[in-house]
Each structure stands twice: as structure tokens, then as C-alpha cells.
C-alpha positions in Angstrom: 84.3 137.3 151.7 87.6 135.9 150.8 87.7 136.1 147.0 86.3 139.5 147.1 89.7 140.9 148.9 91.6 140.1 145.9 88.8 141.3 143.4 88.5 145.1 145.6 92.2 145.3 145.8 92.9 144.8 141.7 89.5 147.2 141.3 91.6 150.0 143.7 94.6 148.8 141.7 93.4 149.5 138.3 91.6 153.2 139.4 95.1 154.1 140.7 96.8 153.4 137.2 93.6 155.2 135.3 93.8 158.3 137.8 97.7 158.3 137.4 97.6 158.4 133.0 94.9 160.3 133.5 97.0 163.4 135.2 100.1 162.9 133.2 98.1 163.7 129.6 99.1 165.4 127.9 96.4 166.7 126.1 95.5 170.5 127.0 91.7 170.3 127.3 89.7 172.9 124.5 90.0 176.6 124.9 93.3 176.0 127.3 96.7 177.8 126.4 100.3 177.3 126.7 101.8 179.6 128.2 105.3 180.9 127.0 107.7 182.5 129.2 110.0 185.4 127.5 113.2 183.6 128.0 111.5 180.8 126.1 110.7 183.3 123.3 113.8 185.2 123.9 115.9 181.8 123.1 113.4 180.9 120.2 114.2 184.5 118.5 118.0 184.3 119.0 117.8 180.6 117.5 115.6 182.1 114.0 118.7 184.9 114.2 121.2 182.7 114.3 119.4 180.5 111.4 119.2 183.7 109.2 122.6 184.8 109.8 124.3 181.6 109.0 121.9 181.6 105.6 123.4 185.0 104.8 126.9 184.4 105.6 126.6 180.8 102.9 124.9 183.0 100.1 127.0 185.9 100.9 129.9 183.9 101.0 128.6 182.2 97.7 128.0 185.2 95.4 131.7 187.0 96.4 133.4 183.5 95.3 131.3 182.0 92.8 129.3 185.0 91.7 131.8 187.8 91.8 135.0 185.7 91.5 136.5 187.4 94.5 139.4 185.2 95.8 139.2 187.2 99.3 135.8 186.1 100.4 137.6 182.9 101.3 139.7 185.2 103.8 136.6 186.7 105.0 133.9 184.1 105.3 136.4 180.2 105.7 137.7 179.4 108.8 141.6 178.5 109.1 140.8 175.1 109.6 138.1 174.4 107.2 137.5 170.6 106.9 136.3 169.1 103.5 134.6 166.1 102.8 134.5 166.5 99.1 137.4 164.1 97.5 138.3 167.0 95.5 139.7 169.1 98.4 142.0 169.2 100.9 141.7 170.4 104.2 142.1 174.1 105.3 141.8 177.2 104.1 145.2 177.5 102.2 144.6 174.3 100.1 140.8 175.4 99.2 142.3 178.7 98.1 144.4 177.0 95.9 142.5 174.0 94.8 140.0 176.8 93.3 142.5 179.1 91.9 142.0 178.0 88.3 138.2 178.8 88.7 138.8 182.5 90.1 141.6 183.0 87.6 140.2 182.1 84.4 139.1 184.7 82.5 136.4 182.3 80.4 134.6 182.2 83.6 132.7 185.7 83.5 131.5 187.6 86.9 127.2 186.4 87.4 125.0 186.2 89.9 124.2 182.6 91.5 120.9 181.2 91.4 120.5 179.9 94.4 117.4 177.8 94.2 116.9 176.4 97.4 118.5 176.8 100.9 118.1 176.1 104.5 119.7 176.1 108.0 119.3 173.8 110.9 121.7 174.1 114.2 125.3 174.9 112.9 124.3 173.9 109.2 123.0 175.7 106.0 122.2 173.9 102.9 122.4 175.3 99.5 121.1 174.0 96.2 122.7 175.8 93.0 122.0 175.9 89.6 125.5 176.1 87.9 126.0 177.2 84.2 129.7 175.7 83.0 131.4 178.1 80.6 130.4 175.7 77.7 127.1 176.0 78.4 126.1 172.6 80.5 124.0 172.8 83.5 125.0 171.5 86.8 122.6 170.8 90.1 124.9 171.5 92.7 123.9 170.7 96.4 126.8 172.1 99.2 126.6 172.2 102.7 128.4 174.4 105.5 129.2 174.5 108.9 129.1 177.3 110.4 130.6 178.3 113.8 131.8 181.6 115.3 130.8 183.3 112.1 133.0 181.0 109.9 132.8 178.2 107.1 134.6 175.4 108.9 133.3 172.2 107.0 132.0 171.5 104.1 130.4 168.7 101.9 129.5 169.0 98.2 127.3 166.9 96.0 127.0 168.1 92.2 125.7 166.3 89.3 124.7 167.2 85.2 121.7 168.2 84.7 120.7 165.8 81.9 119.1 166.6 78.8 116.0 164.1 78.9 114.4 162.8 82.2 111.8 160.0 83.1 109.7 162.5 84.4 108.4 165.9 84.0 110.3 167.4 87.6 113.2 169.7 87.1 115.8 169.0 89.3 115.6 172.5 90.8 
């Protein structure tokens, strides 16, 4: 009878463990449903908002500077304080402004719409992949990301590269 103590007790052990997985599974059993409260939707809808404003403030933002040239989208649509993490760029909205003066002010750079070829947003960020035309003609894959808070541009990287005239593959780079 004495071996058999130790034997039952790691038998009631190992049902105790296989009872306690069991009711912390999380698998919903067939034909069950999850149930979602309205402030959980009600969060989830102001979230997708927020997503699609920020996306229309970038390509906004986007076709009044690069598209349509205007120099006062930068008042409008860049914060004060806009840090850059392009080596091209200084910090803030003054030295952006002038750093790009020479695009918005040359008159061999015509008025067009961007093409835009990809973009996405995700928390305070929006992505934008841009197929750029130079004025003498060579094609440019440019990839820039913002930060967006309280309706503003506050940060930004950029990544741009040639497109090149061969590749090693059939892909586009768009």
C-alpha cells in the first residue's frame, strides 16, 4: 500500500495540470463566437480613422509640395519642429523650407500629379512609395516616411534610389 501513495498522488497531480490547460485554451470550440463590445469596435473604428486621416494628410501634403509646387503646404501640413533623418536636411520647419526652395522655385520643374504607388499607415506612421520623374527625364523610386501627430508632419525619413535601366529580374521596382 505504500508505493501506491506516491503513484495516486502524481496520478491526482497530473489530472490537476490536464484540467488546468485544459480551461485556459484558448481555442473557442466550433460554432462558438466572440463577442465584441461597442467600445471595442468604437476604438477599432477611431484607430482605421485615424489610419486614413494620417494617409490623406501624407498624399495631401505630397501633391501641394511635390505635385503642385506650392511652398505653403509646408506651413499647412509640417510641424514647427519637424525632425529629419535624411542627411540632406536639417531639422525644423524653416530649414526644410529652405533646403527645398530650389525645387519649388525652378521653373524646369513643371506642376504634375504624383504617382503615388504604394502607401500605408501603422500607429503615428504613413509610408509612401513614389515614382519620381527628374526634369531630364530619369526615374527615381522614392520611399519617405512621416510621423504624424496632432495633424502635423513632425519626422521624417527618406530613402530614394535610380531606377536603373536593366535589372536581374523581370520586377519593376514599383
Amino acid at each position: 500500500m505504500k508505493k501506491m501513495k506516491p503513484l495516486q498522488s502524481l496520478i491526482s497531480a497530473s489530472m490537476v495540470i490536464a484540467i488546468a490547460f485544459t480551461s485556459c485554451n484558448d481555442k473557442k470550440e466550433e460554432g462558438s463566437t466572440t463577442t465584441v463590445t461597442p467600445v471595442e469596435q468604437s476604438n477599432a473604428d477611431n484607430s482605421q480613422q485615424k489610419l486614413e486621416a494620417n494617409k490623406k494628410l501624407v498624399t495631401e501634403f505630397y501633391q501641394a509640395f511635390f505635385g503642385d509646387k506650392d511652398s505653403t503646404s509646408i506651413d499647412k501640413y509640417v510641424g514647427d519642429n519637424i525632425i529629419q533623418h535624411s542627411p540632406l536636411f536639417e531639422d525644423g520647419k524653416i530649414a526644410f523650407k529652405d533646403a527645398l526652395r530650389p525645387f519649388y522655385t525652378n521653373p524646369n520643374i513643371t506642376k504634375k500629379t504624383v504617382d503615388i504607388k504604394h502607401i500605408a499607415a501603422e500607429g503615428d506612421k504613413v509610408w509612401v512609395m513614389v515614382k519620381d520623374v527628374a526634369p531630364n527625364g530619369k526615374e527615381f523610386a522614392r520611399l519617405d516616411i512621416f510621423k504624424i501627430e496632432n495633424g502635423k508632419i513632425t519626422e521624417h525619413w527618406v530613402v530614394e534610389q535610380a531606377v536603373p535601366k536593366e535589372s536581374a529580374n523581370k520586377n519593376t521596382m514599383f
